[in-house]
C-alpha positions in Angstrom: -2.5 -31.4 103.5 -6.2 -32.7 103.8 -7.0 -31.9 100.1 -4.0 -34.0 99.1 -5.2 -36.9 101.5 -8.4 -37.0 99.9 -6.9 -36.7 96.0 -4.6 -39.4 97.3 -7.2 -41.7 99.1 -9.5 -41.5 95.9 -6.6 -42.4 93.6 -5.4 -45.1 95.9 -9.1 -46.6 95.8 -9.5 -46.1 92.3 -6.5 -47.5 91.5 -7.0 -50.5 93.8 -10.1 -51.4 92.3 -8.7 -52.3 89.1 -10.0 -49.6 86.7 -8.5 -47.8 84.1 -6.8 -44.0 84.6 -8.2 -41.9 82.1 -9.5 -38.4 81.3 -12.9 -39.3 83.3 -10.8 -39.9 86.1 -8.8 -36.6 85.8 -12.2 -34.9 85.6 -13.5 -36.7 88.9 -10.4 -35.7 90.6 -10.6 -31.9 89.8 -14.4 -32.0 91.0 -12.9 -34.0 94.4 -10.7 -31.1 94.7 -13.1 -28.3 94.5 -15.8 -29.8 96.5 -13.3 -30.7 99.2 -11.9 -26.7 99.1 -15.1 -25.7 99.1 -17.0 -28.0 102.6 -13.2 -27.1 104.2 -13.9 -23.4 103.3 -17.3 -23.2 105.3 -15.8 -25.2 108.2 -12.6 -22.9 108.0 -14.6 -20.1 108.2 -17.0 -21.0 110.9 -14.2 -21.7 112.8 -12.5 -18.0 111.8 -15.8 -15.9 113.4 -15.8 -18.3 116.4 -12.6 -16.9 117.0 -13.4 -13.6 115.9 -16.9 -13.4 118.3 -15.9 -15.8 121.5 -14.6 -13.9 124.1 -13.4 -17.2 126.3 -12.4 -20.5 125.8 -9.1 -22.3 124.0 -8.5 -22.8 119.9 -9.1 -26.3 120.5 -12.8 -25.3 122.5 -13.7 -22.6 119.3 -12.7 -25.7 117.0 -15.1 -28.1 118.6 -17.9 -25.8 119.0 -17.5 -24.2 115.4 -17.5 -28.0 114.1 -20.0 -28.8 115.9 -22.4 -26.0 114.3 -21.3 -27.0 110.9 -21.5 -30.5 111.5 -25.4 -30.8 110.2 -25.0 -28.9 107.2 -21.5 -30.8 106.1 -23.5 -33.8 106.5 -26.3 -32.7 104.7 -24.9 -31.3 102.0 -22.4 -34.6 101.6 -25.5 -36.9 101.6 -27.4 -35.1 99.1 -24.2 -35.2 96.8 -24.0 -38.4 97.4 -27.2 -39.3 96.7 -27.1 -37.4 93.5 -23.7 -39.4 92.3 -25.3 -42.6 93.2 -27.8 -42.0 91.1 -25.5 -41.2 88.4 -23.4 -44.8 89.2 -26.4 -46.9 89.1 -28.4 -45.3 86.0 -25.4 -43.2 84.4 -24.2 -46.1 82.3 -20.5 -47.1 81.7 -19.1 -43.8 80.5 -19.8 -42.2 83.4 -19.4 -45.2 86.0 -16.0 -44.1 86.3 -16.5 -41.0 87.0 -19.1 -41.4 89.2 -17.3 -44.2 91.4 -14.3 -41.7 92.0 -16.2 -39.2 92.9 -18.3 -41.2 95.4 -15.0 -42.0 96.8 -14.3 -38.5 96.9 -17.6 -37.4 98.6 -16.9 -39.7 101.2 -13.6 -38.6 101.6 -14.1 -35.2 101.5 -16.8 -35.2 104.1 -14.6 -36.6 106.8 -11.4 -34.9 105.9 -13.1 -31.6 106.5 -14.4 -32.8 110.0 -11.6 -34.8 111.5 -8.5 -34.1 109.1 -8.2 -30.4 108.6 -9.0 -28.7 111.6 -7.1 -31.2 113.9 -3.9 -30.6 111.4 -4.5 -26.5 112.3 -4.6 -27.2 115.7 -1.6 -28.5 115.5 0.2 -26.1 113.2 -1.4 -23.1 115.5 0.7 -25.1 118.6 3.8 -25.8 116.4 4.1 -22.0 116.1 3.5 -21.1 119.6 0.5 -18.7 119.1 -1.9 -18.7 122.4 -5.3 -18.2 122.1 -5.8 -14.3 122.7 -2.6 -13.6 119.6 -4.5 -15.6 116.9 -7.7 -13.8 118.2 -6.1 -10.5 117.6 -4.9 -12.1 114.0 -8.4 -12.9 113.3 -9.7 -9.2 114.0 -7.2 -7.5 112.6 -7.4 -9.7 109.2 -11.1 -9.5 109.6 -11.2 -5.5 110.2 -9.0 -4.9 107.2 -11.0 -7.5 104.8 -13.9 -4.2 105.2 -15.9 -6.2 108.1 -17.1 -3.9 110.6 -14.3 -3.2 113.3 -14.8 -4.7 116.8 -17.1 -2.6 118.9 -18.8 -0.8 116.0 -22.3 -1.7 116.0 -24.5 -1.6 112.6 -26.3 1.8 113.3 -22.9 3.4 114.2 -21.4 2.2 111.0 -24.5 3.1 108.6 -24.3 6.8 110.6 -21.0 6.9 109.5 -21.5 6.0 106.1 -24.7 8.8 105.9 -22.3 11.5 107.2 -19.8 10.9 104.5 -22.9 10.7 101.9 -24.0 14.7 102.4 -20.7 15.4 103.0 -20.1 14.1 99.3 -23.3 15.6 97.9 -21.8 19.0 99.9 -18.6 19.0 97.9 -19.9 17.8 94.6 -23.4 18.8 94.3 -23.3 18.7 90.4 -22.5 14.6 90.4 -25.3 13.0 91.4 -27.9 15.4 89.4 -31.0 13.9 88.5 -30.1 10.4 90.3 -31.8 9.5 93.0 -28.4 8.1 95.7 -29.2 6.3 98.9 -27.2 4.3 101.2 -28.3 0.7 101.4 -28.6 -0.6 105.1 -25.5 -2.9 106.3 -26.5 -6.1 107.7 -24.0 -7.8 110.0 -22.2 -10.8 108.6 -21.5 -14.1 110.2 
């Protein structure tokens, strides 16, 4: 629902302003998209290991707080892309003017759709479906766990044990694979 808010806003705007729908403008709008998935992504996700590592506190709290970590670097990261398309507005020349005013539309679009649009419109979908706060933890873990993150309550050193046992164990049974290679296990590093 946000990426078609901001595909829609941009069209609306683009289409207001009185300038012509073309291939350019198809182009813009497929970039809109994926840089929209993309800063809704990282602010998704932030929000998925808030729920995943905070032990207290309601969806809406994990929300805030997981926006509010990601709120410098959406920012960032929109003003440098804008900065970048303005550039290409004001010296690009008229074949890419279009393209560039759509997708400055876009940025701007984008940016706050993936701050105040998304995550409110989860919210609300989490409450439409009943879940409390401790079920969609559990759904977080459990989807988390089985994407090959490390399962709760298993530190780093227990997990890279693990992995060392099953290595000699491997070497035990099949001593003739690995000849003449030289086979570590590479340290894990915990994910956030």
């Amino acid at each position: 629902a946000a990426l078609a808010h901001d595909l829609i806003i941009t069209i609306g705007i683009f289409a207001l302003s009185g300038r012509e729908l073309s291939l350019i403008m198809v182009a813009a709008v497929l970039t809109i998209a994926g840089y929209s998935i993309n800063d809704k992504i990282v602010v998704f996700d932030r929000i998925r290991s808030g729920l995943r590592d905070r032990l207290s506190g309601t969806v809406a709290e994990v929300m805030n707080t997981s926006i509010n970590e990601t709120l410098s670097r959406t920012i960032l990261t929109g003003g440098t892309v804008l900065l970048t398309v303005l550039a290409l507005y004001f010296f690009g020349g008229p074949v890419l003017n279009d393209f560039a005013f759509s997708f400055l539309i876009g940025v701007i679009v984008g940016t706050y759709s993936s701050i105040f649009i998304a995550s409110p419109i989860v919210l609300w979908w989490t409450r439409a479906r009943g879940r409390d706060t401790s079920a969609l933890r559990r759904e977080v873990i459990q989807q988390t766990t089985a994407a090959g993150r490390l399962a709760p309550g298993v530190t780093v050193a227990q997990a890279e044990a693990n992995l060392k046992t099953v290595a000699r164990a491997l070497e035990q049974e099949y001593p003739d694979a690995n000849a003449g290679r030289d086979v570590t296990v590479l340290p894990l590093t915990e994910t956030t």
